[in-house]
KEKE-3310 file (N, C-alpha, C; in steps of 0.2 Angstrom, whole numbers, plus 5000, padded with zeros to 4 digits):
npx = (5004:5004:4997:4982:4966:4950:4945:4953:4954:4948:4952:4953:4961:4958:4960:4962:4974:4982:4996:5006:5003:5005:5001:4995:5009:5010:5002:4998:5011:5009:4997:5005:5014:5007:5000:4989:4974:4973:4972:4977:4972:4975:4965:4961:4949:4938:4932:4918:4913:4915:4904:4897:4905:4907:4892:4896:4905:4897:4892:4902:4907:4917:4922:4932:4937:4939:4952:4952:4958:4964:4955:4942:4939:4930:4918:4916:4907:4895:4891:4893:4885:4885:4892:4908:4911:4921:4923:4910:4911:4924:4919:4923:4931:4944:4944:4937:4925:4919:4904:4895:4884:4883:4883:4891:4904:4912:4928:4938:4957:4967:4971:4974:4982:4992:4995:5001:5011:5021:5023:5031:5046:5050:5041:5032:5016:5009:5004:5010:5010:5001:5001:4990:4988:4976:4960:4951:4946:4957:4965:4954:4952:4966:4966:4956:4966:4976:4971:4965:4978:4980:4987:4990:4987:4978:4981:4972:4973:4968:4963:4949:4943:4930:4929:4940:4934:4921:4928:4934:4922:4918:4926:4928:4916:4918:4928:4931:4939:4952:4961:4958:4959:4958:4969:4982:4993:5005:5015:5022:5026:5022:5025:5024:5023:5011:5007:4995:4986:4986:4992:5010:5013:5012:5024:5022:5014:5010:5017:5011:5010:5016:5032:5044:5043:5046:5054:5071:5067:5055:5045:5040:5029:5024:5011:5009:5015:5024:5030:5047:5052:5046:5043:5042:5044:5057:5060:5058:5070:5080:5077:5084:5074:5066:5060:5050:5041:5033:5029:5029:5016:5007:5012:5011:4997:4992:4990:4980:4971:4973:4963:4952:4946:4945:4954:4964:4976)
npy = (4994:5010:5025:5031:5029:5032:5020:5012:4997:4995:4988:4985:4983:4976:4982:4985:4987:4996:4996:4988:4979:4970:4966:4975:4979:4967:4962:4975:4973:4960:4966:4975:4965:4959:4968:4973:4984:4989:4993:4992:4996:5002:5002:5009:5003:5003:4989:4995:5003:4996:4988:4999:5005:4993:4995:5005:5005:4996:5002:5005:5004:5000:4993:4979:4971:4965:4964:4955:4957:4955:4966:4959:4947:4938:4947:4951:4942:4941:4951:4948:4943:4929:4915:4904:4887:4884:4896:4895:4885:4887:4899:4911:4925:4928:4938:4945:4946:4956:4955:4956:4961:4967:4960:4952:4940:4929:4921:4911:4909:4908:4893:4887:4896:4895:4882:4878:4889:4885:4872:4877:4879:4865:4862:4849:4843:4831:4819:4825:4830:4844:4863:4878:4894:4903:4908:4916:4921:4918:4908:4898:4894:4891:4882:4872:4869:4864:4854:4846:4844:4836:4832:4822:4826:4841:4855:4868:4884:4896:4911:4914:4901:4895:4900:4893:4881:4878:4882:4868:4861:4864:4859:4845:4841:4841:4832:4819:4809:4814:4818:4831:4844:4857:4868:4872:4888:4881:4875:4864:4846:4845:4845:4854:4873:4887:4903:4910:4921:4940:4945:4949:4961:4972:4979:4979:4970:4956:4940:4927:4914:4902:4904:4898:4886:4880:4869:4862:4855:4857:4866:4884:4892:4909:4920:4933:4947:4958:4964:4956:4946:4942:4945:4931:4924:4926:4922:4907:4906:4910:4897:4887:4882:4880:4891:4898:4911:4926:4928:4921:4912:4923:4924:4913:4915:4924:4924:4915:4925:4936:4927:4923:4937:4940:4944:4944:4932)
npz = (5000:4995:4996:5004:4999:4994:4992:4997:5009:5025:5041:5057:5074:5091:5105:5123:5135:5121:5116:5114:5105:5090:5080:5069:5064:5055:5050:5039:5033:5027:5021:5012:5002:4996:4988:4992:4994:5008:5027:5041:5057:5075:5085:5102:5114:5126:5138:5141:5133:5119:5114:5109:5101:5091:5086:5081:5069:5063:5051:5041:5024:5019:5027:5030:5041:5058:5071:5089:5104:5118:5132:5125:5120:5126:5127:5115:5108:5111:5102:5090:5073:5069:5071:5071:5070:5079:5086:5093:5100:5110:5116:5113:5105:5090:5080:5068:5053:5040:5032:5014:5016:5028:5040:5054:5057:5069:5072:5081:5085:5092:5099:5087:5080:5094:5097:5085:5083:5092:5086:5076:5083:5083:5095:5102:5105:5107:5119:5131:5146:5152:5158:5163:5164:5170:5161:5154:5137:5126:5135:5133:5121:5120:5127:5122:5110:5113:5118:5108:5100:5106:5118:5136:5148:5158:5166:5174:5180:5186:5196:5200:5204:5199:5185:5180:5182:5175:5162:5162:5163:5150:5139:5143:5140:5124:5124:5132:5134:5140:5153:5166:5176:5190:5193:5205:5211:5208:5197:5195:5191:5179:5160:5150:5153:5153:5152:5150:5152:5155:5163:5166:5155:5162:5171:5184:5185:5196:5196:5184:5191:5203:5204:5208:5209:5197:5188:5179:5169:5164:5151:5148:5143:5133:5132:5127:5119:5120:5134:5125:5134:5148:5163:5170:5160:5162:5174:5173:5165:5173:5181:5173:5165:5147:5135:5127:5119:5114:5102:5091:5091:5086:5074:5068:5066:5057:5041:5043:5051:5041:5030:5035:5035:5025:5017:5003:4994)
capx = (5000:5008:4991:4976:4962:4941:4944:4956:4950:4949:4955:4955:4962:4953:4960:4963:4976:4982:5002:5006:5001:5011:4996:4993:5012:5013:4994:5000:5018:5005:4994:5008:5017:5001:4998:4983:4972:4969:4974:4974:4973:4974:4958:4959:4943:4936:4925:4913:4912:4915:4896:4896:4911:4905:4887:4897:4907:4893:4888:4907:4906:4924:4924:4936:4934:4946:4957:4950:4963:4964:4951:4938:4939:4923:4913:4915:4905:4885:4891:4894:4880:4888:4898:4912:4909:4924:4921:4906:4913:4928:4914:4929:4932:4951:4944:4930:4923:4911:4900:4896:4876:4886:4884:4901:4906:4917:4931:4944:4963:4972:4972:4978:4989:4995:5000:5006:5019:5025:5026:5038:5050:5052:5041:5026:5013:5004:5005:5012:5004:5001:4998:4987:4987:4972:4953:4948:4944:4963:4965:4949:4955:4972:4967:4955:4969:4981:4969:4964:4983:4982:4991:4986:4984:4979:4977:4969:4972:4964:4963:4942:4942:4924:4930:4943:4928:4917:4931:4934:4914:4916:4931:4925:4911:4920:4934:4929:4944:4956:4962:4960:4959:4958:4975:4984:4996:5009:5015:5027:5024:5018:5028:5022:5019:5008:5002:4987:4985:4989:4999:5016:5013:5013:5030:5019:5010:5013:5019:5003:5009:5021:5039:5048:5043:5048:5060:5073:5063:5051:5047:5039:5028:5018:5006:5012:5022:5028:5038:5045:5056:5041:5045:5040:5049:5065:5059:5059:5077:5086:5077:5086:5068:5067:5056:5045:5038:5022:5027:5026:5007:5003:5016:5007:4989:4992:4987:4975:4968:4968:4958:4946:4944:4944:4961:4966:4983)
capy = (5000:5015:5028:5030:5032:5031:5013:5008:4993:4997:4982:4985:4980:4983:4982:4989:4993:4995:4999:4981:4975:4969:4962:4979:4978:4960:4963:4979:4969:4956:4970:4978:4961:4955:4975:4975:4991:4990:4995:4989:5002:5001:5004:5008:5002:5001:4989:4998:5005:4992:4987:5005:5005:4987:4995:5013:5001:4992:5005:5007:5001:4997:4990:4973:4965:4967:4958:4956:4953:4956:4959:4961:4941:4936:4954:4953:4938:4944:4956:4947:4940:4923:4911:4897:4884:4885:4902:4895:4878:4890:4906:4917:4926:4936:4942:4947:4946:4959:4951:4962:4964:4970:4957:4950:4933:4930:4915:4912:4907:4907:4888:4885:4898:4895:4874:4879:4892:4878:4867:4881:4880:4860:4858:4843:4845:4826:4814:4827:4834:4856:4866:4884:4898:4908:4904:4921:4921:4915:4903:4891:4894:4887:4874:4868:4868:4859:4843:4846:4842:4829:4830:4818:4829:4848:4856:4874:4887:4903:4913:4912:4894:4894:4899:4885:4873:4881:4878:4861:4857:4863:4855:4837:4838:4838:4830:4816:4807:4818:4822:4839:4846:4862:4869:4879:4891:4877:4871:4857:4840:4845:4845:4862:4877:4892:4908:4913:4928:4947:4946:4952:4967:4982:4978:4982:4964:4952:4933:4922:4907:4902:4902:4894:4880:4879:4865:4863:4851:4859:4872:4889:4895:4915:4921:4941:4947:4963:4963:4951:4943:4945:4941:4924:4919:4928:4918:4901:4904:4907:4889:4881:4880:4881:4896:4899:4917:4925:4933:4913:4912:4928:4925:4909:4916:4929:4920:4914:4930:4938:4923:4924:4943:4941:4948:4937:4930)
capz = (5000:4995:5000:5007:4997:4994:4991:5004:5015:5034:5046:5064:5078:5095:5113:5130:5133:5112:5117:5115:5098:5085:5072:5064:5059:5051:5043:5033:5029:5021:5013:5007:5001:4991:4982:4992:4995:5013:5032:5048:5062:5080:5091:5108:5113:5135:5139:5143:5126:5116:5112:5105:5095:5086:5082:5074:5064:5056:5043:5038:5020:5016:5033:5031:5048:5064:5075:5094:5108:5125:5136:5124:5117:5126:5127:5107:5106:5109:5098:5081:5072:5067:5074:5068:5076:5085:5091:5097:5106:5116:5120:5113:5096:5091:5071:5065:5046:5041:5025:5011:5018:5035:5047:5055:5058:5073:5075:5085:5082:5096:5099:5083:5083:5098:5096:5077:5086:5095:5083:5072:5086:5084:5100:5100:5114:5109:5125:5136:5153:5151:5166:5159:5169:5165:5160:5148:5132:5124:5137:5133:5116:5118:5133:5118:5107:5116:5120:5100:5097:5109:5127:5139:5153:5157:5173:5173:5183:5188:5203:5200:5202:5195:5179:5178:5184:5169:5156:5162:5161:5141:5136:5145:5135:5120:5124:5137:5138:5143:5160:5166:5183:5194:5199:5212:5205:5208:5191:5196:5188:5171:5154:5148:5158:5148:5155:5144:5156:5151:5169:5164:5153:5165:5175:5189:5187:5199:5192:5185:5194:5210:5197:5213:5209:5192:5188:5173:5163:5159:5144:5149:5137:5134:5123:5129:5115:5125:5134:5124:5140:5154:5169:5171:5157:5163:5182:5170:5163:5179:5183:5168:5158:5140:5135:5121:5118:5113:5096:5086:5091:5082:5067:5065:5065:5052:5037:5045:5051:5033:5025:5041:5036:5018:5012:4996:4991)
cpx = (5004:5003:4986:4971:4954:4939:4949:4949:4953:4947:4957:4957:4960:4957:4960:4969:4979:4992:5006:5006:5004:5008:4996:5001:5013:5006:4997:5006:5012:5002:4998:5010:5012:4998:4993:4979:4968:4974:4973:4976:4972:4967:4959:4954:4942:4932:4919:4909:4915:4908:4893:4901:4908:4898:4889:4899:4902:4893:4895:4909:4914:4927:4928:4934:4939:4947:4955:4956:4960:4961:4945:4936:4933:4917:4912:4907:4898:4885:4891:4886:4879:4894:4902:4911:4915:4925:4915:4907:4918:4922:4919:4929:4937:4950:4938:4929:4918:4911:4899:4889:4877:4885:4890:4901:4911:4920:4935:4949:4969:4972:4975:4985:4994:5001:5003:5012:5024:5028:5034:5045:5053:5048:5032:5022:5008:5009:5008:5009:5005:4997:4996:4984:4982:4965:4949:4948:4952:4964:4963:4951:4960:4970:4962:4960:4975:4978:4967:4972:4985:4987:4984:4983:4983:4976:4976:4966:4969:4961:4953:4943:4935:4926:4933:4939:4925:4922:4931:4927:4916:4920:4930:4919:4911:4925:4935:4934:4949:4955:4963:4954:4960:4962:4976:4987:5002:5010:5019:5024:5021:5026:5029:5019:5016:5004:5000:4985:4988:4994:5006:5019:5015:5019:5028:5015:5014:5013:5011:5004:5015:5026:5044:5046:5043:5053:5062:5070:5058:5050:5041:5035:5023:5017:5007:5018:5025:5026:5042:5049:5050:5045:5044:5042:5059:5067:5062:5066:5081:5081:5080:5080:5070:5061:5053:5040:5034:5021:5026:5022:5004:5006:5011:5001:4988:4990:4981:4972:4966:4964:4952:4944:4943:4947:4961:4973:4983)
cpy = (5006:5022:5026:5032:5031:5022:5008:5003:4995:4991:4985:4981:4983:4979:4986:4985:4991:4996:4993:4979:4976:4968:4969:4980:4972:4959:4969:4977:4966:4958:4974:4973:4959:4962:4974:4980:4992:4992:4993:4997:4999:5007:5003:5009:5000:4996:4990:5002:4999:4988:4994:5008:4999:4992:5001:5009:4998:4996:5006:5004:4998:4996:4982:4967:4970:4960:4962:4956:4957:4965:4958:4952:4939:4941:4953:4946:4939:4947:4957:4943:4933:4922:4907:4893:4882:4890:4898:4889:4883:4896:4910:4918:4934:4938:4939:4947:4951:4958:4958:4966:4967:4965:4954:4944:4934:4924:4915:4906:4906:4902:4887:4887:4896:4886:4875:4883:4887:4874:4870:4882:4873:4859:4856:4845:4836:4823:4817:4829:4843:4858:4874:4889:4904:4904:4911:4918:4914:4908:4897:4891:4889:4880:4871:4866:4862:4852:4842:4841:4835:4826:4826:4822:4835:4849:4865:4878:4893:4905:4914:4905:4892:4895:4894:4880:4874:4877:4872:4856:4857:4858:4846:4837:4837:4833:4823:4812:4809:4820:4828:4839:4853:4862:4872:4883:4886:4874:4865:4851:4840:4848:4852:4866:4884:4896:4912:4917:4936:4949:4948:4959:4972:4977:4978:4972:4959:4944:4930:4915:4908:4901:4898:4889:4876:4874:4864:4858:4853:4866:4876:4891:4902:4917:4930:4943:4955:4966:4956:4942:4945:4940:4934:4920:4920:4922:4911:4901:4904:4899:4885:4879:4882:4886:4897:4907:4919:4926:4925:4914:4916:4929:4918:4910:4922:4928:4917:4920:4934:4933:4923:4931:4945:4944:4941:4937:4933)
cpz = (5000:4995:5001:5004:4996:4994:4994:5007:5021:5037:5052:5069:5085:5103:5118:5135:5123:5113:5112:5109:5091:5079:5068:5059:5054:5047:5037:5032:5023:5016:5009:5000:4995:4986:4986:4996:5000:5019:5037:5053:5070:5084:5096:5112:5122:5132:5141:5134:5120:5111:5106:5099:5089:5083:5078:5069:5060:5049:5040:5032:5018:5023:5031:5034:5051:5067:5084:5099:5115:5127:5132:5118:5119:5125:5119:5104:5103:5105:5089:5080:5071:5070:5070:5073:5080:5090:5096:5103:5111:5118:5117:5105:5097:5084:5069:5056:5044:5031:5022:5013:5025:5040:5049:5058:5062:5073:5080:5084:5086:5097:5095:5081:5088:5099:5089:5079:5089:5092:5077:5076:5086:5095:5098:5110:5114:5115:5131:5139:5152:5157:5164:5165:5163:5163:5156:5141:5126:5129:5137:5126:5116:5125:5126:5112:5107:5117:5111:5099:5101:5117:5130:5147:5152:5164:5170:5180:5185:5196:5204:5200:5199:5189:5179:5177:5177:5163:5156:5161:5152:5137:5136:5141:5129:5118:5131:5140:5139:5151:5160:5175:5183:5196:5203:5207:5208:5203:5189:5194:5181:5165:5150:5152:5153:5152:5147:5148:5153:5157:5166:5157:5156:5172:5183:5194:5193:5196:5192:5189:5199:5203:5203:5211:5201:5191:5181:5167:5162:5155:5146:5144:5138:5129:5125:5123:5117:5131:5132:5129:5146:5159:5172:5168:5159:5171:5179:5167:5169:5184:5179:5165:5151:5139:5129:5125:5115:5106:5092:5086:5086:5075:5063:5063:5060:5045:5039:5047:5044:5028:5030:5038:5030:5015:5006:4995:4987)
residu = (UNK:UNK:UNK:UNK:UNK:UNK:UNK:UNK:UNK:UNK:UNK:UNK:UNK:UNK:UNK:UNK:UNK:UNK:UNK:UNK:UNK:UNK:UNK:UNK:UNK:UNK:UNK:UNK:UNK:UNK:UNK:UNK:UNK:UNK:UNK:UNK:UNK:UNK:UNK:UNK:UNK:UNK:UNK:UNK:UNK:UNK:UNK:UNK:UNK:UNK:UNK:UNK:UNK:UNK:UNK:UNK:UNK:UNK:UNK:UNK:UNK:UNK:UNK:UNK:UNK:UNK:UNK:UNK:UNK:UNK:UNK:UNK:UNK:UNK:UNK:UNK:UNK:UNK:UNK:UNK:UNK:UNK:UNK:UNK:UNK:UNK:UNK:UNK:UNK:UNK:UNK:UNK:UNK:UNK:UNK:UNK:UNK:UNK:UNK:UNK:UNK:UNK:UNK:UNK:UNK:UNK:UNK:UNK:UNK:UNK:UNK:UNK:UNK:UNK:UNK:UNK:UNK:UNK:UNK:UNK:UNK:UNK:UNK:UNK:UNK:UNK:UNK:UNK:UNK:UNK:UNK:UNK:UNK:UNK:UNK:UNK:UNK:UNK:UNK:UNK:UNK:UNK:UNK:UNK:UNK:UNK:UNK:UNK:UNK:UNK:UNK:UNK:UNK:UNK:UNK:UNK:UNK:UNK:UNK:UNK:UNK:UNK:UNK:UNK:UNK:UNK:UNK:UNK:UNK:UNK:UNK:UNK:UNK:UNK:UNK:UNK:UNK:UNK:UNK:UNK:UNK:UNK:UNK:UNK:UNK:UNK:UNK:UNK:UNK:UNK:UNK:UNK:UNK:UNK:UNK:UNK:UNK:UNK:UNK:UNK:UNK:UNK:UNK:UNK:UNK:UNK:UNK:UNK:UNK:UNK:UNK:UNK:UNK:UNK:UNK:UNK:UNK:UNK:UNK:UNK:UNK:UNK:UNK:UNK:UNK:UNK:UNK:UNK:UNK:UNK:UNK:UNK:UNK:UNK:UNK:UNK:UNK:UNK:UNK:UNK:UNK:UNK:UNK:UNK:UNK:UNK:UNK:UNK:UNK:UNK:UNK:UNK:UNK:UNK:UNK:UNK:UNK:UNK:UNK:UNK:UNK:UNK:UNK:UNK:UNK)
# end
């Protein structure tokens, strides 16, 4: 894209906070990359305003889609008109489609993304145990992604332990033989550790899990891509972990995000 003109396509991206977010450059690499005549922009969107940001966008005729992320993955849902059906099996959705009659289709990409980063790094998650801090929108995503790809176990934490219960009701229903349990923030005995929390952005936050009890076998993994050393990953290196960081997830889900949004090769 070399300007902005009448006939630009408008791609959003919508969070709270917006500081953070890497997708608006690796969408406009792509639409520059493929000559095509669109833009992603960043939205800094409350939830509280959120419901009224989605109904101004409808009528926006060279509206695209957008890209949801954090906290605004479940809030977005009531708000599309259609579902995929695995937006509707996690309750979550991070990209929006909007049709040409205006309605918008929600799915969600973070599980896929999230075990395909993985897999870009040379690491495998079937028959392993995973221990998932976190029960929002990207976390029931990526804990269904992960029993998808096949671990034997998954424990699931959250400082609400009704949500974790809740997740674990959905996933058992589709996923019946799988072990999965309600953790503490103790993640000793599992193979993979993954914080699916936004914990470690504001330097301010405190750790998503107890990291004392980290030990060197196992691999660290966060969906956080800044800072791109968070604290928890830096906690997991001086235990001798292997570490995996948040920016894969979202390089993986980039292709997918513009065929979800209706960009063309």
């Amino acid at each position: 894209m070399t300007e902005i003109t009448g006939k630009t396509k408008i791609y959003f991206i919508v969070a709270d906070p917006i500081h953070q977010v890497k997708t608006p450059q690796l969408i406009n690499q792509l639409l520059t990359a493929r000559q095509s005549d669109g833009v992603m922009v960043p939205a800094h969107v409350s939830p509280a305003d959120l419901a009224d940001f989605v109904q101004g966008i409808r009528g926006i005729q060279n509206l695209g889609g957008m890209v949801v992320t954090v906290p605004h993955k479940t809030g977005i849902v009531a708000l599309c008109d259609a579902l995929t059906p695995a937006a509707q099996m996690v309750g979550a959705v991070n990209v929006v489609h909007r049709s040409k009659d205006g309605r918008l289709l929600g799915d969600i990409l973070d599980g896929k993304g999230f075990v395909t980063g993985l897999a870009s790094k040379g690491i495998g998650v079937s028959g392993r145990s995973a221990y998932l801090a976190g029960a929002g929108g990207a976390a029931c995503a990526i804990a269904f992604g992960l029993v998808e790809a096949g671990v034997s176990k998954l424990t699931i934490y959250n400082r609400t332990v009704a949500k974790a219960q809740e997740m674990i009701a959905r996933i058992s229903a589709s996923y019946p033989a799988v072990t999965l349990a309600v953790g503490t923030d103790n993640p000793a005995g599992h193979d993979l550790v993954v914080n699916a929390t936004s914990l470690g952005m504001d330097p301010a936050d405190p750790l998503p899990l107890a990291a004392q009890y980290l030990t060197a076998d196992q691999l660290v993994a966060e969906i956080i891509m800044k800072p791109e050393l968070t604290p928890l990953l830096e906690a997991a290196q001086k235990k001798g972990c292997r570490i995996h960081y948040g920016l894969p997830m979202l390089q993986s889900q980039i292709e997918l995000m513009a065929q979800s949004m209706g960009i063309e090769k």
